[in-house]
DRENDO-1510 file (C-alpha; in Angstrom, 1 decimal, always signed):
<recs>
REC; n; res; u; v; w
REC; 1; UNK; +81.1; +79.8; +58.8 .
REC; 2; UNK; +82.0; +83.2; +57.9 .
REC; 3; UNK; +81.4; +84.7; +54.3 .
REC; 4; UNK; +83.4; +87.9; +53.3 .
REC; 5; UNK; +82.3; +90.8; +51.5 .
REC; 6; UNK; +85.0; +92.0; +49.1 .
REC; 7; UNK; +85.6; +94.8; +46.8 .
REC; 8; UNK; +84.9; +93.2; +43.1 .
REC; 9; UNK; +86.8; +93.7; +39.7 .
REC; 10; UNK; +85.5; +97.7; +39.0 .
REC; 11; UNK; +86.2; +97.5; +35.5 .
REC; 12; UNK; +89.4; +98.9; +33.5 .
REC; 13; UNK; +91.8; +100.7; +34.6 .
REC; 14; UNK; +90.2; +101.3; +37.6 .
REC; 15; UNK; +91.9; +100.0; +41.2 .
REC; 16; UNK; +90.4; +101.5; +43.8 .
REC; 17; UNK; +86.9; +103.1; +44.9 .
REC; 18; UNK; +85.4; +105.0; +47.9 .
REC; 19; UNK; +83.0; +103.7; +50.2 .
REC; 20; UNK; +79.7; +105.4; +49.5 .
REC; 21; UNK; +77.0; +104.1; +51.5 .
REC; 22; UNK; +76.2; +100.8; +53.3 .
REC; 23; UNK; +72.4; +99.7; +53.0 .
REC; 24; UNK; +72.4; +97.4; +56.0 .
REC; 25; UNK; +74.0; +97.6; +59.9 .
REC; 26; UNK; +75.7; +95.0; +61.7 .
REC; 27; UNK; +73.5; +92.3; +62.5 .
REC; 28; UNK; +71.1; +92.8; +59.5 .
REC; 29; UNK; +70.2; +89.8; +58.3 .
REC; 30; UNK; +70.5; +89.6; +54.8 .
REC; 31; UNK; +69.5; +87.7; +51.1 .
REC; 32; UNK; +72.1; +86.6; +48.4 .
REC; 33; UNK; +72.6; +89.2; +45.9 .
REC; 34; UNK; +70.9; +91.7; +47.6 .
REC; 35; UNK; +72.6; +95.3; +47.5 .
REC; 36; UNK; +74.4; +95.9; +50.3 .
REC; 37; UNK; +77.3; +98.8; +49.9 .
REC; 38; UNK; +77.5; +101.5; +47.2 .
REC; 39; UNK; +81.6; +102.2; +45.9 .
REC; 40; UNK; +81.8; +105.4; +44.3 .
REC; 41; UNK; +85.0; +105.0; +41.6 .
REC; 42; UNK; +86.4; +107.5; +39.4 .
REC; 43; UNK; +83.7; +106.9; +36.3 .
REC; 44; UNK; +80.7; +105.3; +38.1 .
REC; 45; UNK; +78.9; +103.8; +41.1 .
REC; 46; UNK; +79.1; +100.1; +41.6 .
REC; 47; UNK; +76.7; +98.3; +44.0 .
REC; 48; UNK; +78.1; +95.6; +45.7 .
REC; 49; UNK; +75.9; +92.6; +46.3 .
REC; 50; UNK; +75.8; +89.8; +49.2 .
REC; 51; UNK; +77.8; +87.1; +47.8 .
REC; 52; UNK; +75.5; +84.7; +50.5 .
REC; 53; UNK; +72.2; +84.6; +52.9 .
REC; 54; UNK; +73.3; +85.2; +56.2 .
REC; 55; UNK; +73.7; +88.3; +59.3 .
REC; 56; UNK; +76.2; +90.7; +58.4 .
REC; 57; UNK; +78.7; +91.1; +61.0 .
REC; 58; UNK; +81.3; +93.2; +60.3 .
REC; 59; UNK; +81.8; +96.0; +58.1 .
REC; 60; UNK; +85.6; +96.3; +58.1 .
REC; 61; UNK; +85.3; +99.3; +55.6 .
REC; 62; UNK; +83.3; +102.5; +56.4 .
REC; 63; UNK; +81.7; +105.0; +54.7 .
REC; 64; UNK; +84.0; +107.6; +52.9 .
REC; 65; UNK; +87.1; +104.9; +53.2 .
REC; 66; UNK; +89.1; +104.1; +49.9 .
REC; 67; UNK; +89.1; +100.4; +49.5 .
REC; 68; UNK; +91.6; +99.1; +46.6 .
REC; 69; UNK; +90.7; +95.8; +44.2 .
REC; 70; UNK; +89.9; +92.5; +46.6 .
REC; 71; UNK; +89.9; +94.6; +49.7 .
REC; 72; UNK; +88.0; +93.3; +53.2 .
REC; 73; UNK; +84.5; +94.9; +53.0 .
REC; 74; UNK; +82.5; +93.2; +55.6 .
REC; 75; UNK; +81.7; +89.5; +56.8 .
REC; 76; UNK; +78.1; +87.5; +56.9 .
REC; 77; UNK; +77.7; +85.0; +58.7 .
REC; 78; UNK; +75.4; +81.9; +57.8 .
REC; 79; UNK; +71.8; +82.0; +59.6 .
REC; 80; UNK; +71.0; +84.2; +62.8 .
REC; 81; UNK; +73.7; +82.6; +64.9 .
REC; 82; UNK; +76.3; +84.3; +63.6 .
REC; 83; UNK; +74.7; +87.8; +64.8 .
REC; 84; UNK; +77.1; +88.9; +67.6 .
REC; 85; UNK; +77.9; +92.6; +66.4 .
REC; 86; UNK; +81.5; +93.5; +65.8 .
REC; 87; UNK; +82.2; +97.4; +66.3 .
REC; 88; UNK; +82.4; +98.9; +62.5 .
REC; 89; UNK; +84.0; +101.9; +62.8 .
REC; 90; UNK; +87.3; +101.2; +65.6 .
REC; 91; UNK; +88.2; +98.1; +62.4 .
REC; 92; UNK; +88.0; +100.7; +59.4 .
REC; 93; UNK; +91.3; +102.3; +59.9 .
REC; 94; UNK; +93.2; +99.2; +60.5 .
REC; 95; UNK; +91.7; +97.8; +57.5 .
REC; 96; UNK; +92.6; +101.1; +55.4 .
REC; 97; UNK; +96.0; +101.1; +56.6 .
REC; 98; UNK; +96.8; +97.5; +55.4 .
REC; 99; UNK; +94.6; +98.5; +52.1 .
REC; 100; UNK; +97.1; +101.2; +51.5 .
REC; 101; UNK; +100.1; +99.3; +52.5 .
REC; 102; UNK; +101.3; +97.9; +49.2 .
REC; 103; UNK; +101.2; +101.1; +47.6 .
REC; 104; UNK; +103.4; +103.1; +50.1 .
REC; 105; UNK; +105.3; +100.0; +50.2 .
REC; 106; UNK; +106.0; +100.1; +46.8 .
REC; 107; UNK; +109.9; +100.9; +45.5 .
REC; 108; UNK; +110.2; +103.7; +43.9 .
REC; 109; UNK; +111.1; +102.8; +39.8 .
REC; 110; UNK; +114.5; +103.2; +38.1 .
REC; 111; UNK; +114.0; +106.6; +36.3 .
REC; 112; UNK; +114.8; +104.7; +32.5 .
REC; 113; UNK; +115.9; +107.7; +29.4 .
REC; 114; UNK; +113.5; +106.1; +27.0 .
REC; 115; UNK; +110.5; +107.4; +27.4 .
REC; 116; UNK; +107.5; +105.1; +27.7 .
REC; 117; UNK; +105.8; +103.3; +24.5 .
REC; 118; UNK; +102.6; +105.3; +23.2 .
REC; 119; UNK; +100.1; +102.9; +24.9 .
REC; 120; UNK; +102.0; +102.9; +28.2 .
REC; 121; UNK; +101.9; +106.6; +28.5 .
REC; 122; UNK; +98.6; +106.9; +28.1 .
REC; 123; UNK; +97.8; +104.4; +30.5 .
REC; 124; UNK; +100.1; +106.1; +32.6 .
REC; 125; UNK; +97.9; +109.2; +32.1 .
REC; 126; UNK; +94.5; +107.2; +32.2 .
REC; 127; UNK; +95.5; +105.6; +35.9 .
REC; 128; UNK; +97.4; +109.1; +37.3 .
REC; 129; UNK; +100.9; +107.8; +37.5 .
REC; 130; UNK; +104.2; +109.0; +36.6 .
REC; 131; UNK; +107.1; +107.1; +35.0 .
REC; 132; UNK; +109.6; +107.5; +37.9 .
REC; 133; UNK; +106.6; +104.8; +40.0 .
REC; 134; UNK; +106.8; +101.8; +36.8 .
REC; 135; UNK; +110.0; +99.7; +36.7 .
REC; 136; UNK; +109.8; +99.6; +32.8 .
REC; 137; UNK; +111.1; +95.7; +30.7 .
REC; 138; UNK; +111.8; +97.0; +27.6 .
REC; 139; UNK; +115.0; +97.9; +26.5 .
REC; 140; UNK; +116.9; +100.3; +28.3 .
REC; 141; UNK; +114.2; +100.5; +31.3 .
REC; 142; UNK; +111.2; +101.6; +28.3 .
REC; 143; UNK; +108.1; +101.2; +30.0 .
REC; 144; UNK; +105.6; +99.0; +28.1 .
REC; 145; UNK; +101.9; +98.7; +28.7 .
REC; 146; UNK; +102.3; +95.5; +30.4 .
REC; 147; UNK; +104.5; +97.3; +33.1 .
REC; 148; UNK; +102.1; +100.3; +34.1 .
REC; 149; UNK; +99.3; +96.8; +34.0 .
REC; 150; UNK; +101.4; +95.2; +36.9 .
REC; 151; UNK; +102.0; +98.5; +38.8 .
REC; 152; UNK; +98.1; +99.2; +39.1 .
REC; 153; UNK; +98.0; +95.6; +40.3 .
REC; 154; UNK; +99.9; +95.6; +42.7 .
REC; 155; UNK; +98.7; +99.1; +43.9 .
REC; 156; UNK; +101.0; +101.3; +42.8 .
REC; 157; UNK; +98.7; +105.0; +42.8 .
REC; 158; UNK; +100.0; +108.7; +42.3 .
REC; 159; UNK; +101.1; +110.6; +45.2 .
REC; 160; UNK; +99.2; +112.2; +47.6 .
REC; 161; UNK; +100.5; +115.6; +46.8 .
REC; 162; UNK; +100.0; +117.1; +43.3 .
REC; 163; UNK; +103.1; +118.6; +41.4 .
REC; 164; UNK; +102.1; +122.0; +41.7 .
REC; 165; UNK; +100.2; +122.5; +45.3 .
REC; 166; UNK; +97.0; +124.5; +45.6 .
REC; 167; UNK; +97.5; +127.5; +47.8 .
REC; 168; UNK; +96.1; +127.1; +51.2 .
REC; 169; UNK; +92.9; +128.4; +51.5 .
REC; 170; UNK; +92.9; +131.7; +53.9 .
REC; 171; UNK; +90.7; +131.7; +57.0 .
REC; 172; UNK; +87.3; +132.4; +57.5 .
REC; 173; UNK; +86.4; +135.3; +59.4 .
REC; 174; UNK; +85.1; +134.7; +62.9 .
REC; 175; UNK; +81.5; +135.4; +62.4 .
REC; 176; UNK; +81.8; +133.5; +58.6 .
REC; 177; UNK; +83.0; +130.3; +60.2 .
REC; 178; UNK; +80.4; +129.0; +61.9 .
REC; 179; UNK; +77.8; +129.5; +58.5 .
REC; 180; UNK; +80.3; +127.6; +56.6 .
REC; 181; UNK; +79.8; +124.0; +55.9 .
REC; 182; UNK; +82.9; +121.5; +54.4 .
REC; 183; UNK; +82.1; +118.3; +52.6 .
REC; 184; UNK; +84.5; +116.0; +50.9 .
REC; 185; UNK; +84.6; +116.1; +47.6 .
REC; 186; UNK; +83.0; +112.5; +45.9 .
REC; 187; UNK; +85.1; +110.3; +44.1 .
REC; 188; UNK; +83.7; +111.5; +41.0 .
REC; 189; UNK; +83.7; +115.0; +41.5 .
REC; 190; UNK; +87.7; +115.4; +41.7 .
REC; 191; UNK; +87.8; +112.8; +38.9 .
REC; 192; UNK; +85.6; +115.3; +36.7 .
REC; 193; UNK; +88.1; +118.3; +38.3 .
REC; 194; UNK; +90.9; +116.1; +37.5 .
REC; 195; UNK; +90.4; +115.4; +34.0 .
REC; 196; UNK; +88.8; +118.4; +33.0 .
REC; 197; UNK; +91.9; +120.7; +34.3 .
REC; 198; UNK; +94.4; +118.0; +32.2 .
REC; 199; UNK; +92.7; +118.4; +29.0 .
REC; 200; UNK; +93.6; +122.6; +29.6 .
REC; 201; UNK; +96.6; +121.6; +30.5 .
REC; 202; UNK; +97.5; +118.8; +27.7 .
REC; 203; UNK; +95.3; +119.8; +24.6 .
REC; 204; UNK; +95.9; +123.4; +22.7 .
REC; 205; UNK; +91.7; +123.9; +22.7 .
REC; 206; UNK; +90.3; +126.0; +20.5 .
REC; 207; UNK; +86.7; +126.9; +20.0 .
REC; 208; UNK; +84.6; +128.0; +17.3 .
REC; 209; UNK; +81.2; +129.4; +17.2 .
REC; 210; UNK; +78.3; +129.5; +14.9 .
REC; 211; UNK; +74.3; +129.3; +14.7 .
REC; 212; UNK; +71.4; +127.4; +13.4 .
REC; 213; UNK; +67.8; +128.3; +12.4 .
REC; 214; UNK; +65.9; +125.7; +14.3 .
REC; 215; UNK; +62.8; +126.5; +12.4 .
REC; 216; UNK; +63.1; +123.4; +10.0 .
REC; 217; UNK; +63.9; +120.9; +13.0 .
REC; 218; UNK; +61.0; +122.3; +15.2 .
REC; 219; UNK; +58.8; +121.9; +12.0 .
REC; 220; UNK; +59.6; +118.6; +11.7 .
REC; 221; UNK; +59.4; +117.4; +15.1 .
REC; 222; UNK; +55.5; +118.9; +15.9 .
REC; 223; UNK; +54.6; +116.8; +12.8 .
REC; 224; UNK; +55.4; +113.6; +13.2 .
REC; 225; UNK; +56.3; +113.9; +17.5 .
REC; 226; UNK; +52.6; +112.0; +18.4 .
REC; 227; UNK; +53.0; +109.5; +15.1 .
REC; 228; UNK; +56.8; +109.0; +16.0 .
REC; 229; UNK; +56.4; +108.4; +20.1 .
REC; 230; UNK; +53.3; +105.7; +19.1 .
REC; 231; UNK; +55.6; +103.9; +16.5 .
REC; 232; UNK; +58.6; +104.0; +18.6 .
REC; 233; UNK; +57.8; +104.2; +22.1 .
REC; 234; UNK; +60.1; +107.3; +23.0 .
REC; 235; UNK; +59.5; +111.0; +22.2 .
REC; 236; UNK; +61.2; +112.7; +19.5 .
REC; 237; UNK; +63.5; +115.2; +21.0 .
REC; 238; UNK; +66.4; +117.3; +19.0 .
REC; 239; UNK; +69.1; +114.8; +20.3 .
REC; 240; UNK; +68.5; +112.8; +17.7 .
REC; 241; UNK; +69.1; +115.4; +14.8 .
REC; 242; UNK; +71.7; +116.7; +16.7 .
REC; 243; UNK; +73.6; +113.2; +16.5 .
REC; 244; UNK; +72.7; +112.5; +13.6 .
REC; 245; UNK; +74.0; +115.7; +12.2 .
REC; 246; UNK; +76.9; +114.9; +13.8 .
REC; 247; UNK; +77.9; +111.6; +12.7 .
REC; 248; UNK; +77.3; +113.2; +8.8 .
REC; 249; UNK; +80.0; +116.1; +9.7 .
REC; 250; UNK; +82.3; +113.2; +11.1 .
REC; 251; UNK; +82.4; +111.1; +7.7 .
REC; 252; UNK; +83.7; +114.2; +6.1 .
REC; 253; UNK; +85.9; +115.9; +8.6 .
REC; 254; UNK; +87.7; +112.5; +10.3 .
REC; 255; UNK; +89.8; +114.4; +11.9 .
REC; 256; UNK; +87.5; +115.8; +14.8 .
REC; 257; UNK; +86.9; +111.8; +15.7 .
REC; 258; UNK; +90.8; +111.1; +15.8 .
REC; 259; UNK; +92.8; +111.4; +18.9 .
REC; 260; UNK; +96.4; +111.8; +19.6 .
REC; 261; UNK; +98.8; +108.8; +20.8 .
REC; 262; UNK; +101.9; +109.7; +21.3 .
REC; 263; UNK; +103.4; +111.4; +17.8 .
REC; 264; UNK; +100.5; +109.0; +16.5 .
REC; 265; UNK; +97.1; +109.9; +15.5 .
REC; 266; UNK; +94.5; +107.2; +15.5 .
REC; 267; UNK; +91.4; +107.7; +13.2 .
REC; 268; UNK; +88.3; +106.4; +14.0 .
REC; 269; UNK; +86.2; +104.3; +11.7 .
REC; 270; UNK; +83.1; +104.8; +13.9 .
REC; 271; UNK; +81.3; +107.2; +15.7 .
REC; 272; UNK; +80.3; +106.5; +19.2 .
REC; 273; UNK; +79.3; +109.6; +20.3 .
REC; 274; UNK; +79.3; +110.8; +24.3 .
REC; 275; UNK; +75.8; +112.7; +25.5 .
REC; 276; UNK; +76.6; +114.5; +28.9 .
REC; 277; UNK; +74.3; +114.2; +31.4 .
REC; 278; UNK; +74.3; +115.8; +34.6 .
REC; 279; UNK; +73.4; +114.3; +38.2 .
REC; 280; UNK; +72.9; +114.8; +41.7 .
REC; 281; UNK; +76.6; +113.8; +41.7 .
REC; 282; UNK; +78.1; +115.5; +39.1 .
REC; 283; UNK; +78.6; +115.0; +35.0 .
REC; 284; UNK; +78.8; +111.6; +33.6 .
REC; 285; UNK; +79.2; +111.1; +29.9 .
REC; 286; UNK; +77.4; +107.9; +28.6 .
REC; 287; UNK; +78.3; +106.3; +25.0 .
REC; 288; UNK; +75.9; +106.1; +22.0 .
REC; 289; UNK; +77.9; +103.3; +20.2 .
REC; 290; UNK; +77.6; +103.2; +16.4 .
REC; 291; UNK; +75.4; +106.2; +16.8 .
REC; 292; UNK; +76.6; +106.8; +12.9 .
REC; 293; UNK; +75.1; +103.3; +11.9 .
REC; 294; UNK; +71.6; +104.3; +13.9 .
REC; 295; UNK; +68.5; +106.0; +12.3 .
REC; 296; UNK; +67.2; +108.8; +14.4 .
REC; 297; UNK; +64.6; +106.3; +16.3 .
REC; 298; UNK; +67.3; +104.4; +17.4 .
REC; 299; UNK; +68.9; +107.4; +18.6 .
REC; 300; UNK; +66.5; +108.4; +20.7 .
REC; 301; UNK; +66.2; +105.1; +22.4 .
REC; 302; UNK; +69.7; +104.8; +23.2 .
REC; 303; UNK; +69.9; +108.2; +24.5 .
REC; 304; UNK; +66.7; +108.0; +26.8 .
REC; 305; UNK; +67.9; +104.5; +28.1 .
REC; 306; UNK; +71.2; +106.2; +29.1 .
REC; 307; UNK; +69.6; +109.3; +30.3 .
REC; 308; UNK; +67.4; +107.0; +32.7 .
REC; 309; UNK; +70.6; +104.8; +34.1 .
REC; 310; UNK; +72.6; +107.7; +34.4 .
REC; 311; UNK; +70.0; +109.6; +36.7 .
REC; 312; UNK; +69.3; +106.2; +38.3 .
REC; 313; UNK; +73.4; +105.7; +39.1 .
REC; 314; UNK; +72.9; +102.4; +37.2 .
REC; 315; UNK; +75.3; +102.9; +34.5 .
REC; 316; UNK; +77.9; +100.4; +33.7 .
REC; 317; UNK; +81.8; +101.0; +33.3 .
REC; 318; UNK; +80.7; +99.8; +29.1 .
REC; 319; UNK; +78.4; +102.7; +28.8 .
REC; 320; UNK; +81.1; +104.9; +29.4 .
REC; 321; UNK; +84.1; +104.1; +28.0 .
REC; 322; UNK; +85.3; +104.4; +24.3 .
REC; 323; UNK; +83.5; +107.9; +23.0 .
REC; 324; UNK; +85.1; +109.6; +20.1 .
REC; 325; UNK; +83.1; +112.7; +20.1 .
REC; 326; UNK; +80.9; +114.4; +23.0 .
REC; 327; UNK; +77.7; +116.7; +22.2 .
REC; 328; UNK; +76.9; +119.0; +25.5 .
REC; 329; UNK; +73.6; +120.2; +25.7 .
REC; 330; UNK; +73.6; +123.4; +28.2 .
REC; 331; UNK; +70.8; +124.9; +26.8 .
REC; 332; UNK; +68.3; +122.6; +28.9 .
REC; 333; UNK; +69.5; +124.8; +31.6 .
REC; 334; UNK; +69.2; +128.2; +30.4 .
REC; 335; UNK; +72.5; +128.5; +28.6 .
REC; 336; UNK; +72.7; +131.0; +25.8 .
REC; 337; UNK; +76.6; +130.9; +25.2 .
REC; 338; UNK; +79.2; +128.6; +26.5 .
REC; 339; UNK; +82.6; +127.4; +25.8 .
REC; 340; UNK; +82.6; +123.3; +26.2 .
REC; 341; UNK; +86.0; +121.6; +27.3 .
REC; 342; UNK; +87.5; +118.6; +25.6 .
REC; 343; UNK; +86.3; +115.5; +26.8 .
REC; 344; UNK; +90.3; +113.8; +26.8 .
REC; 345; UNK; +91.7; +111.9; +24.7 .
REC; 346; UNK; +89.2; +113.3; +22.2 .
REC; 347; UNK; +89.6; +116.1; +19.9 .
REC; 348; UNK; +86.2; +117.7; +19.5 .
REC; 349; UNK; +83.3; +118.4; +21.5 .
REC; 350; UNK; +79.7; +120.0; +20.6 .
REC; 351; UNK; +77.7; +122.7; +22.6 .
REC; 352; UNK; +74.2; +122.8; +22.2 .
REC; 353; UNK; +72.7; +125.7; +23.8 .
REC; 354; UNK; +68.8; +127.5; +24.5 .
REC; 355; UNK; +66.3; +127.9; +21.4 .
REC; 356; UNK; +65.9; +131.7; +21.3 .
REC; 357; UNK; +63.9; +133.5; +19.1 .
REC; 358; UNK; +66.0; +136.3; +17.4 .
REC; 359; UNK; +65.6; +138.8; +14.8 .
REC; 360; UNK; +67.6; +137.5; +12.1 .
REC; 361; UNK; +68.1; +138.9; +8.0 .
REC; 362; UNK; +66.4; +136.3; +5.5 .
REC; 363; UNK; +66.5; +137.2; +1.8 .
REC; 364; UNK; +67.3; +141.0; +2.5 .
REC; 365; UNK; +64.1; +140.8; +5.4 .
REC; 366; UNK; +64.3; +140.7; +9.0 .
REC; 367; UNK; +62.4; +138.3; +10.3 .
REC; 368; UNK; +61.7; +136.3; +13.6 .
REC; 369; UNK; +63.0; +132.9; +14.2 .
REC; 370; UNK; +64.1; +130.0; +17.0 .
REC; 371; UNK; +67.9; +130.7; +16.7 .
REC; 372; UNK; +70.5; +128.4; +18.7 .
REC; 373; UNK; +74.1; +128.8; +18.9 .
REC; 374; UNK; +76.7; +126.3; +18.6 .
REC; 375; UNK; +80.3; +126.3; +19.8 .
REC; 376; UNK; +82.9; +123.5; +18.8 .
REC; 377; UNK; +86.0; +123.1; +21.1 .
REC; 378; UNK; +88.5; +121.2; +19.6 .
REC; 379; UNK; +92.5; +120.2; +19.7 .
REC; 380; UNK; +94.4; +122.2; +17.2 .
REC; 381; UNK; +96.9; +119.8; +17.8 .
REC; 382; UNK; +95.0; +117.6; +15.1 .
REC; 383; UNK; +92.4; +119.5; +14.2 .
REC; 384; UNK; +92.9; +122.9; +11.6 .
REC; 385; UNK; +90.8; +125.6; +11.9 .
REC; 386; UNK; +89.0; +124.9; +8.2 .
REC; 387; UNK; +88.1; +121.6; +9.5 .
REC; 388; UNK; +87.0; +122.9; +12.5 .
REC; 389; UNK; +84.8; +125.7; +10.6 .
REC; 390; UNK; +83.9; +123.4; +8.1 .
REC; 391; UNK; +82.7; +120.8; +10.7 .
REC; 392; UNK; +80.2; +123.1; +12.4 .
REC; 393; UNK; +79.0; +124.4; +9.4 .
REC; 394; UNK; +77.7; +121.1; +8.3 .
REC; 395; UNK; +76.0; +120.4; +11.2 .
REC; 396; UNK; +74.2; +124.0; +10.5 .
REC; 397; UNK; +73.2; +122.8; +7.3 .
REC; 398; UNK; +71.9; +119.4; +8.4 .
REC; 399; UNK; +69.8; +121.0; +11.0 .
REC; 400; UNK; +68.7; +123.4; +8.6 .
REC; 401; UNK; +67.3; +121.2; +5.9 .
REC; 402; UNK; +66.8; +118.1; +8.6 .
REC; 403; UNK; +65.3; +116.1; +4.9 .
REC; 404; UNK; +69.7; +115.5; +4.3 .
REC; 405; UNK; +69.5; +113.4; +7.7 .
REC; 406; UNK; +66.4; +110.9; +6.8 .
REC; 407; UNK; +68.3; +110.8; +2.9 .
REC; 408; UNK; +71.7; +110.3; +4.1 .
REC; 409; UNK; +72.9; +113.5; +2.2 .
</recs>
């Protein structure tokens, strides 16, 4: 008896995933719940475990093939007797054709003159899809949430072809060609391309600048580093001011942890705050939830257990949904200046950069100290310029007399 490998739930809004890599060959024999293929989706890897002891054989779905929700993987087959190899890669295209048959099957959707409720639209921005693709229930034809929900279910994507078409790419000289090298772009790669050029398109993004004497903070941190890492297990690093700082600056200026729904804006009552991390395979943005109702140990812990599962491709679709503000720290790779973009739907974004000692005016002296700058982009759709100002210069002060964090000032 045959046991079939299939593409599991990947989490929301998410329907469909590229095959990454495949850990065992036809006629492997193989344990329950042993790893068997990687899927790359748009936000994270996913490893896909035997669902049964057996002898893989067939893998229906090939490396670099995109494989929708419940799609044909592979079979095992119970004990060794089932080990008769079955030619992998002639069966992946027959099995991505019928994959991607409901969605070009799909009717095109009654173009309706409402436009779509506040939550559809922006799940019809979160899953890629245009109104004219969701046959909308409401009246006169509005699309409601429930509408774009069925659409991604029953594989409804966005066309192949992007509204405005990239120029083709001129050839390569004859002598260049054959020192060039072309690799498909991952999954997650044009997802980071993807969002990153719709937040420039969508938000008006703004950025202000500013900088810290990191003299207090560095003080702080090679006093108590070796009492702190014994207590707490985890080293005391600046991410944990920096957070901290941030969450403070939040409380006052709400604005820069709102985002925009619609001709809605939705406060936040919380703070879970995004750290980017970069990967071998690109930048992934883990959540520190309640990062406003954590002490700076906490912090720390939080951050170095994401750090770890993000370099490890173990994060979870949890650990990265539902940030309301993102802090970008460049400066662990050199970076003296930068101008972060908006992590979409939210408003504001932080940019840490490199500790650089400066010459810098003190009480009418010029003196030496660690200087970093920071840079806030934000939406100044919701966000005003004196709150945007006012935002960054609290986190200056808080870094600059690091005693307000530990009171709670």
């Amino acid at each position: 008896m045959a046991t079939e490998i299939r593409v599991p739930t990947l989490g929301e809004s998410v329907s469909e995933a590229t095959v990454g890599t495949w850990f065992k060959k036809v006629g492997d024999t193989v344990k329950a719940d042993e790893p068997l293929v990687e899927l790359e989706t748009d936000k994270v890897t996913v490893e896909v475990p035997a669902p049964a002891s057996g002898v893989l054989t067939e893998i229906v779905a090939a490396n670099g093939e995109t494989v929708g929700l419940g799609a044909l993987l592979g079979q095992i087959a119970e004990g060794a007797a089932g080990a008769a190899p079955a030619a992998s890669a002639p069966a992946a295209a027959p099995a991505a054709a019928s994959s991607a048959a409901p969605a070009a099957a799909a009717p095109a959707a009654s173009v309706s003159s409402m436009p779509a409720a506040p939550a559809a639209a922006k799940m019809l921005a979160e899953s890629n899809l245009s109104a004219d693709q969701v046959e909308g229930s409401g009246k006169r034809g509005q699309i409601l949430k429930g509408d774009v929900i069925a659409a991604v279910a029953k594989g409804v994507s966005a066309p192949a072809a992007a509204s405005t078409p990239a120029a083709p790419r001129a050839p390569s000289a004859a002598e260049d060609a054959g020192r060039e090298e072309r690799v498909k772009m991952t999954r997650l790669r044009q997802t980071i391309a993807r969002r990153l050029k719709d937040a420039q398109n969508t938000a008006a993004m703004l950025t202000t600048y500013n900088e810290v004497d990191m003299k207090a903070v560095m003080d702080l941190r090679n006093r108590y580093k070796d009492i702190f890492e014994k207590k707490h297990g985890v080293k005391l690093g600046f991410m944990g001011f920096f957070t901290k700082a941030v969450t403070h600056a939040l409380k006052e200026l709400p604005a820069v942890n709102a985002e925009i729904d619609g001709t809605d804006i939705i406060y936040k009552n919380y703070a879970h705050i995004g750290v980017a991390v970069g990967t071998d395979k690109g930048l992934v943005v883990p959540i520190v939830r309640d990062a406003d109702q954590m002490s700076i140990a906490e912090i720390e812990k939080e951050i170095g257990r994401l750090g770890k599962a993000a370099r490890d491709g173990a994060l979870s679709m949890a650990d990265m949904q539902g940030g309301t503000f993102t802090i970008s720290n460049g400066g662990v790779y050199g970076s003296l200046m930068s101008s972060p973009i908006l992590n979409a739907p939210q408003s504001g974004i932080l940019g840490m950069h490199k500790i650089q000692e400066r010459p810098v005016a003190i009480g009418g002296q010029v003196v030496i100290r660690p200087m970093m700058y920071l840079a806030l982009s934000y939406d100044h759709r919701i966000v005003d310029g004196k709150e945007a100002v006012t935002f960054l210069v609290r986190v200056k002060e808080s870094l600059e007399d690091p005693e307000r964090l530990v009171l709670d000032l």
